[in-house]
N, C-alpha and C positions, 0 to 999 in steps of 0.2 A: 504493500500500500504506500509505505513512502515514499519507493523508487518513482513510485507513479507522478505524483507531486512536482516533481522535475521533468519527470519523462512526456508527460502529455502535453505542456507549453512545446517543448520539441519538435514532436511530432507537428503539433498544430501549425506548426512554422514550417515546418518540410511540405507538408499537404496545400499547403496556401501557396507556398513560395514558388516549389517548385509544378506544382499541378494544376495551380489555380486556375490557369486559362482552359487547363481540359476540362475540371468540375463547376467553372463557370464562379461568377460573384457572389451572386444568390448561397451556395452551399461552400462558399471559402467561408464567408463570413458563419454560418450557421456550426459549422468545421470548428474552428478554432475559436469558437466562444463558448460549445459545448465542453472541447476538449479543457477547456483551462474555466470553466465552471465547474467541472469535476473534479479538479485538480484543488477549486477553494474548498470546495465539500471534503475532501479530504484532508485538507489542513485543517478544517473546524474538529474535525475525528482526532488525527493528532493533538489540536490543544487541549482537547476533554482526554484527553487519557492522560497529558501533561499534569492538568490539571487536579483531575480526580484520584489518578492512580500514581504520579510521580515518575512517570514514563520518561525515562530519556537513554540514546542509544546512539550508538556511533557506526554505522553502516556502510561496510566498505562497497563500492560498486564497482570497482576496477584497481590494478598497480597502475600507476600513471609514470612514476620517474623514480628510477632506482641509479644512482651516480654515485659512489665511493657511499661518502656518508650523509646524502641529500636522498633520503626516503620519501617520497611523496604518493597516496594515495588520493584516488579520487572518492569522494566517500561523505557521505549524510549525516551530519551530527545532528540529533534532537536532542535540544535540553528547551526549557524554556523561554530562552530568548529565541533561539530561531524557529518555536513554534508561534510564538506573537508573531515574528515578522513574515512567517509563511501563511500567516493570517492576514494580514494587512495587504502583501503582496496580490497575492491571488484574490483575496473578493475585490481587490480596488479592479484588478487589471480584468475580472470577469466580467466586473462592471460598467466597465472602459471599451471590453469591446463589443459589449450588446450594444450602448449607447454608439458606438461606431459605427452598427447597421444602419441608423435613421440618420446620421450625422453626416456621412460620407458616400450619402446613396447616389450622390450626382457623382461621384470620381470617378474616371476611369478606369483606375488603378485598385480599386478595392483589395483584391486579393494581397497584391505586394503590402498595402498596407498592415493588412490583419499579418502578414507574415513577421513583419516587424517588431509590429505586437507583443505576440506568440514566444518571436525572438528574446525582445526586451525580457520578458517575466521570465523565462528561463535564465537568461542570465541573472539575473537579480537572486534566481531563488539557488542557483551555484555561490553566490557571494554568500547567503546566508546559510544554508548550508554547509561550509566548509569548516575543517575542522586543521586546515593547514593554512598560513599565512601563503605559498603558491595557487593554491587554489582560488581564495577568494582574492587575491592580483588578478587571477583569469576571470572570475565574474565581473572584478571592479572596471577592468578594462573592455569585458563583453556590452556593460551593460552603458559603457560610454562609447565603444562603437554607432552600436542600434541607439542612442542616444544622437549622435551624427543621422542617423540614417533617416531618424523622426522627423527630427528638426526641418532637415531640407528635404523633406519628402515632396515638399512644393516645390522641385528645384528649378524649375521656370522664371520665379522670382527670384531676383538677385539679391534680395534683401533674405529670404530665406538659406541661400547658399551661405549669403557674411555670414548670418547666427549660427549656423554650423557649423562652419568651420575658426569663429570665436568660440562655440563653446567647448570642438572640438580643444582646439589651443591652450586656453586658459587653463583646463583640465588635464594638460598636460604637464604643466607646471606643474602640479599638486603631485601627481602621479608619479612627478620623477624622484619627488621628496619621499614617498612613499616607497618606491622604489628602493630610493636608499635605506630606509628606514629596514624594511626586510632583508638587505644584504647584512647590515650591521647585525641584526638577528642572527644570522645564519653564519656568521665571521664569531660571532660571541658565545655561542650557544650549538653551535653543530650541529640544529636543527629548525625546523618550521615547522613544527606541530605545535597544536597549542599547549596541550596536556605539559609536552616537555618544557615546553619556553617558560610557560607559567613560575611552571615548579623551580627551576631555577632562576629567577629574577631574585630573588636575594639575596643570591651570591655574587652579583656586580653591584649592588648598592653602593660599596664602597671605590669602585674602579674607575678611575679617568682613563680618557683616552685626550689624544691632540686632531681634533678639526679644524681645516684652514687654518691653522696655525694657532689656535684657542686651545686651551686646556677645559674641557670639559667633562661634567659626569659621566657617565654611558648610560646610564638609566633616563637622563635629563634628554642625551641626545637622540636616543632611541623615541622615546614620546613625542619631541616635537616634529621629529621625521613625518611618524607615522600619522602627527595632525595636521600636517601642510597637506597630506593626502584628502585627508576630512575636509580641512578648506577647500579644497579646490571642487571634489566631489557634491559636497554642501553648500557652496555659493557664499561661504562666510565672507565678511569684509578683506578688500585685499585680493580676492582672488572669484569675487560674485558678480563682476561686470556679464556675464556668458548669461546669466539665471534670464533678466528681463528679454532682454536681445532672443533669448530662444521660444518667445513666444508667437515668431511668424509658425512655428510646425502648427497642423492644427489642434484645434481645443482639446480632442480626447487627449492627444498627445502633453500635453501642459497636464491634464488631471492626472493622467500616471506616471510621469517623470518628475513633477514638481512637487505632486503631493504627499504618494506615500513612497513610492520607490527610489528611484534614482539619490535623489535630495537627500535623502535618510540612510544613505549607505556609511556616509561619514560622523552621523552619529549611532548607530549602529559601529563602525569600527572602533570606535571610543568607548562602549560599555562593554564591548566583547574583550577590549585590554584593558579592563578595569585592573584585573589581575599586574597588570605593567603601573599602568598610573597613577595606583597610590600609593606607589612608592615614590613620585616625582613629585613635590609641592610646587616646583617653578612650571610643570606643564600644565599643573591644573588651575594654576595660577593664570599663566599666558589664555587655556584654554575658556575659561569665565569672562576673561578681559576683555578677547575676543566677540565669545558669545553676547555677552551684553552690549556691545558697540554696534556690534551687528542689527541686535535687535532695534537700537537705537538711531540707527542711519537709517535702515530700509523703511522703518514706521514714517520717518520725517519725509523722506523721496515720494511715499506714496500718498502722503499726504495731498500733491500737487499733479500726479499724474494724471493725464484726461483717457491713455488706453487703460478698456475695462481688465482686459488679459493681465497688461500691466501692474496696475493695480493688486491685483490679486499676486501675480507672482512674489513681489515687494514684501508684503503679506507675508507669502512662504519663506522666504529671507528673512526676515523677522522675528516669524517663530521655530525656526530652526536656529535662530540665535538664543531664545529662551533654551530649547534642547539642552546646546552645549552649556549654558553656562548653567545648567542643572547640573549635566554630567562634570563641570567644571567644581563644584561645592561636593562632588563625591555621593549627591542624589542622582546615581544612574535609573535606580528601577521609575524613578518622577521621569526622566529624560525618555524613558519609553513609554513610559505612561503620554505624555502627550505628545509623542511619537506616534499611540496606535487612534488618541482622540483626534488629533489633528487630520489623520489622514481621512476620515469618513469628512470633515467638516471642511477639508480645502479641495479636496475632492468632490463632492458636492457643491460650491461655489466655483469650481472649475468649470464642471456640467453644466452648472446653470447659466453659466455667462456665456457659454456655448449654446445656449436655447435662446439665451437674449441673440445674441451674433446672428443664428440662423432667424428669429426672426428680422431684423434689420439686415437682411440682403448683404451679410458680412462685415456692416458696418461695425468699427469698436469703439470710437470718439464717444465717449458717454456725455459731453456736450452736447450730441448730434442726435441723441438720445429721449426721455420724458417721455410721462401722460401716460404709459402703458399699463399700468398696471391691473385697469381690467380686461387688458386685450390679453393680456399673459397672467392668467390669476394661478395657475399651479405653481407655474418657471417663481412666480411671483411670495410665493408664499415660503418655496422651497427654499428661494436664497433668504428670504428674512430668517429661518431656522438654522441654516449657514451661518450668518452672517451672527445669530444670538450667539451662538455655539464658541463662533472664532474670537468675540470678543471678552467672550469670558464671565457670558450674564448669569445669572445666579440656576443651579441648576440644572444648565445645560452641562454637556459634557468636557465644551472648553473649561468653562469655571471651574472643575474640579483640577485638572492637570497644572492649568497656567496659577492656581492659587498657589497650588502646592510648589514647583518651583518656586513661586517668589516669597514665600513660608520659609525654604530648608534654604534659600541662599539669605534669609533675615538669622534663621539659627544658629549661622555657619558660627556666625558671633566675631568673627573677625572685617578687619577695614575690606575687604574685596568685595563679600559676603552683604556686607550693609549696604555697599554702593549699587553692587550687583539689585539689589530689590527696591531701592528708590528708582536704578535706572528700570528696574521691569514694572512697576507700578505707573511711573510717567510713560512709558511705551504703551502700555496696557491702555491708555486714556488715548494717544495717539492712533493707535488700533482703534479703538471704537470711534471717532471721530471719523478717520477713514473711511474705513468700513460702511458707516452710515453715509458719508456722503455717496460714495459710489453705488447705494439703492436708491437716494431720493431722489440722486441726476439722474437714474436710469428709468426710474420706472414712479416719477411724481411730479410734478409739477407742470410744463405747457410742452408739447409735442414741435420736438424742433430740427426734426430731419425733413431737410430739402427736397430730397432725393424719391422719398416715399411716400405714399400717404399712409396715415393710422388705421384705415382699412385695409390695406395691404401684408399689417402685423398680422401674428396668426400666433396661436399655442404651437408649442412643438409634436411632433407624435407621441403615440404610447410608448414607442421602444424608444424613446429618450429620455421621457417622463419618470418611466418605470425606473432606472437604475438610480434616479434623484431622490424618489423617494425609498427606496431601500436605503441609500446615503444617510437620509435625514433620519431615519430611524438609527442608524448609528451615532450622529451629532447629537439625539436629543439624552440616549440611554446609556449610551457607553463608557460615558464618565460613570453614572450612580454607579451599574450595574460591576465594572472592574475596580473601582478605587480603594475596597480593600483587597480586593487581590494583588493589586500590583502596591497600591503602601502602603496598608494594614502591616504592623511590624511584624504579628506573628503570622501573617499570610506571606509577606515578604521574606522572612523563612522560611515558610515551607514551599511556595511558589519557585521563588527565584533557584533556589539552592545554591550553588558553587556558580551561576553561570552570571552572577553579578557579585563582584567583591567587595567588602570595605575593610580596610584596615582596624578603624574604630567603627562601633554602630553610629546609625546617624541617631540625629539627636531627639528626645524622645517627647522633650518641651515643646507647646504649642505659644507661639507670636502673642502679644497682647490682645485684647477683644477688638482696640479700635484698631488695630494693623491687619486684622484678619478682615474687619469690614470696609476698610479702605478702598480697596481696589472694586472690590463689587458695586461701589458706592459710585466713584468715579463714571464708572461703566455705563451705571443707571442711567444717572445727570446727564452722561455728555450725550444721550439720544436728542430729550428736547432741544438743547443746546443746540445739534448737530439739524435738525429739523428746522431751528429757525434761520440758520447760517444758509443751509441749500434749498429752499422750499419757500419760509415764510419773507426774508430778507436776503432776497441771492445776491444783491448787488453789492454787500456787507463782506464777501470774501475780495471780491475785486479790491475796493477800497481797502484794505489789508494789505493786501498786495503790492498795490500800487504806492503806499508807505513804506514797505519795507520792499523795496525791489531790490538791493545787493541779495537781501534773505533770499525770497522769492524765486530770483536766477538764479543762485548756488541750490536751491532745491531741486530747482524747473531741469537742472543739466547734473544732476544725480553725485553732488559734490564733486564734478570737474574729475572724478576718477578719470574716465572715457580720456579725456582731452588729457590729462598729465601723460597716462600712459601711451597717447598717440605722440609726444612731444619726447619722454623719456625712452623709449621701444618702440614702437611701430616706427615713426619715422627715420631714427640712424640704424634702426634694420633692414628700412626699403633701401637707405641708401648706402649701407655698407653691401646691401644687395646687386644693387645696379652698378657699384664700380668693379665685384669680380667678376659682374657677367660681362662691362667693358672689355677690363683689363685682364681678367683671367679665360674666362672662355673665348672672348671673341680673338683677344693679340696674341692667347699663347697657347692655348689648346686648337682652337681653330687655327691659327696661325700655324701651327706645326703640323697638325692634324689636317683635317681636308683642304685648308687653304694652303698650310704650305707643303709636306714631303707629299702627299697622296695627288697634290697638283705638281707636284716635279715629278712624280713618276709617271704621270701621266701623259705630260708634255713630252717627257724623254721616250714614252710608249710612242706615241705618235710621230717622233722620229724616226725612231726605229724600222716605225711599219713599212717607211718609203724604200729600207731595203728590200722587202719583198715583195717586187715590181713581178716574180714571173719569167726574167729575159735569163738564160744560160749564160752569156758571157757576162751579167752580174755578176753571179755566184761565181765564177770562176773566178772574176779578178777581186772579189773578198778572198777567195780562197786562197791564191796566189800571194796577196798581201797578209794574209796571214799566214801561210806557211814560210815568208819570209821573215817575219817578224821573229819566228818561233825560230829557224836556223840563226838567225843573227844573235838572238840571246844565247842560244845552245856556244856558241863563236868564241863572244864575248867573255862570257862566264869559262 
């Protein structure tokens, strides 16, 4: 039953990819939504047995690389974390690609799409899966290919090719960190299993090594390897320009890359090396500092943005900065806790902005937007349960995850720890401000696309509808129904077991009353707030703006990251580019190469050929001449 788990995304990617045009659109799509609908069903089987009966197993399915002392097997770990995320994965991506039938019904392309898919989730569920640090480099890398392949699946647009081959990029930077990060492993340790590496990380706590010429820990240097991986994976500050930019692929493709899969792979590899990183206080240090910066930039950017996609992605940037700087305070099991809340509830706001899109004839300008929202009363109601969820209103199942992060980084009790929960409290307020603005532009106030008329808007189908509100049933229950499973102290031991570590427990004191209702508080308020700003006094954002224009345009162009790094790298790349393809290909490879010895041999051929005229007394008096040439040296000598 496990194998299978893995094995039918596979298949569903072979049958599509390679067959699709014989079994036609109709039955690709039918194919590989069943195939990885059965594949969720079975991961739901898997967590109830995690759950109930303490299930976990390590499943070899092939030798994959046996080299001196680099053991590597391909092989299924179950313990509890890769049963959440094999939960996560699979209903999001079964979801993604039923809502792909109605979404994508005009492409031509259908089948290659669903193959991609099919592709994507399988890689993903090899990354979780693995119980060796080579292996899941082979998911992390799979599942950023087919990430490439998503992205510019529209490859006709030129602006779809940039995002792809930015996010390809950017993501390589990370990769290579991480890269290193497992050689260092594999140089210190003389292994890449987890079980082994684990087990001895307490025996290099004490060992320096020398990088680039620095003296440092090797426990220090190994974690921040392996989190420049995270960054880049994760869209953290620094290395998240690629996250918004990859919103030309289309919308299903944004709800299973940005929501629960792809995005989550790098938090995810940071609670899986919990076991590593509590032993490093300077990585979980960096890694909180990180995380909350993060959350704290992308809140502010999306504050001003007018694409709806957009907006949303910023969003997921955001709260995969809450993530880390959970798993940054040493609360891993909180960091998947609104790891698996998040993903029903951006995931859902993904699909639904994809039902706004499809009704507006593609449009995404939420300016261009209004008035709809009894033309669209499901798409309509679906994202305000979304939208409850992501800000964290009382109840829903954001409120439980994002309290509790911003609870255990107030506990931590130290200056990072404190900072860490004013910055997620004011983010938390930023979030819902957002948030709300991008449902009253879209779907309240006067109907102000040119292009269309409001008769023309239209509800989406049922196979669109339906995967939303399966969604929305996760964003409203998924908090109550897991939050003591995953932070119940004594459920978090018996839950979690060995497969989330802590050095010390975490801390078992609850925040003060008024710090606990703070943020819920916040959250409340800032709806009307938010309602009179875009709705009742729309002209009251402009006038803000137009006072504060340096603010406004450092928002408006996503803190000038894009343009530094076009000024610091892009630029003296293209042009340390163009002067070796000058000077090196064109003067001195070409130069020597076809333009120069292969054009002298050339020339000197078509000398040549003039001797082979055909006439007998030619050849004779070459021959003559050379047979005298040949006696005179014989003379000579």
């Amino acid at each position: 039953m496990e194998i299978s788990i893995i094995a039918l995304p596979l298949i569903a990617s072979i049958i599509s990819g390679f067959f699709g045009r014989f079994i036609g659109d109709r039955n690709s799509e039918i194919v590989t939504s069943f195939l990885v609908t059965i594949s969720a069903i079975l991961s739901a089987l898997v967590l109830y047995e995690v759950i109930v009966n303490q299930y976990q197993d390590n499943i070899i399915i092939a030798k994959w690389i046996s080299s001196g002392s680099l053991d590597v097997n391909w092989s299924m770990k179950i313990d509890p974390l890769s049963a959440v995320m094999l939960v996560v994965i699979t209903s999001i991506s079964s979801l993604v690609h039923i809502y792909s039938i109605g979404y994508m019904s005009h492409d031509p392309h259908k089948p290659r799409f669903m193959a991609y898919l099919s592709l994507f989730t399988f890689a993903m569920l090899m990354l979780v899966t693995s119980d060796n640090f080579i292996q899941l480099f082979f998911g992390w890398e799979g599942v950023g290919l087919c990430s490439y392949f998503l992205i510019g699946f529209w490859f006709k647009k030129d602006t779809a090719n940039a995002a792809a081959i930015k996010a390809f990029l950017v993501n390589r930077v990370g990769d290579f960190g991480f890269a290193l990060g497992i050689f260092l492993i594999f140089y210190l340790f003389d292994t890449v299993n987890y079980s082994e590496v684990f087990a001895l990380i307490p025996t290099i706590i004490d060992k320096n090594l020398i990088f680039l010429g620095i003296e440092v820990k090797a426990i220090d240097l190994i974690c921040l390897l392996l989190f420049i991986g995270a960054m880049g994976k994760s869209a953290q500050i620094l290395l998240h320009t690629w996250l918004p930019d990859a919103m030309e692929g289309p919308t299903p493709v944004s709800a299973l890359i940005h929501a629960a899969t792809m995005v989550t792979a790098g938090v995810f590899l940071v609670v899986r090396c919990s076991p590593i990183y509590e032993y490093s206080e300077l990585a979980l240090n960096v890694i909180t500092i990180v995380g909350m910066t993060t959350a704290f930039f992308a809140a502010t950017v999306a504050l001003v943005q007018t694409d709806i996609k957009k907006i949303i992605a910023y969003s997921t940037c955001s709260q995969l900065g809450y993530m880390f700087f959970a798993a940054g305070v040493g609360a891993y099991n909180v960091a998947m806790f609104h790891l698996f809340t998040h993903a029903f509830f951006k995931a859902l706001l993904f699909l639904g902005s994809g039902s706004v899109i499809h009704a507006f004839k593609d449009e995404q300008n939420i300016n261009k937007m209004g008035g709809v929202w009894k033309k669209l009363p499901f798409t309509y109601v679906l994202m305000i349960i979304g939208t409850l969820a992501l800000t964290g209103f009382p109840f829903l199942s954001g409120f439980y995850s994002k309290d509790a992060i911003i609870e255990f980084a107030y506990l931590k009790g130290n200056t990072t720890g404190y900072y860490a929960a004013g910055v997620g409290i004011f983010t938390a307020l930023l979030t819902s401000i957002y948030s709300w603005r991008l449902m009253f532009k879209t779907f309240h106030g006067e109907f102000n696309n040119k292009d269309i008329k409001i008769e023309e808007t239209h509800e989406s189908p049922l196979v669109m509808l339906i995967p939303l509100f399966l969604l929305s049933i996760g964003a409203i229950f998924a908090g109550y129904t897991f939050k003591e499973l995953f932070l119940g102290y004594e459920g978090m031991n018996n839950f979690w077991q060995e497969s989330v570590f802590n050095l010390e427990p975490l801390s078992a004191e609850h925040p003060p009353f008024w710090f606990l209702i703070l943020t819920p508080t916040l959250v409340t308020l800032s709806i009307p707030v938010a309602y009179y700003l875009f709705v009742k006094n729309k002209n009251l954002p402009e006038q803000i703006a137009n006072v504060n224009k340096p603010l406004h345009q450092f928002l408006i162009n996503k803190w000038y990251f894009d343009e530094i790094y076009d000024v610091i790298i892009v630029i003296p790349s293209k042009k340390i580019g163009l002067f070796l393809w000058k000077f090196f290909d064109i003067k001195i490879i070409d130069g020597f190469g076809p333009d120069g010895i292969s054009s002298l041999i050339k020339k000197c051929s078509l000398k040549a050929n003039k001797f082979q005229s055909g006439f007998i007394y030619q050849y004779a008096f070459v021959m003559l001449i050379g047979f005298s040439a040949l006696l005179t040296f014989l003379i000579v000598k």
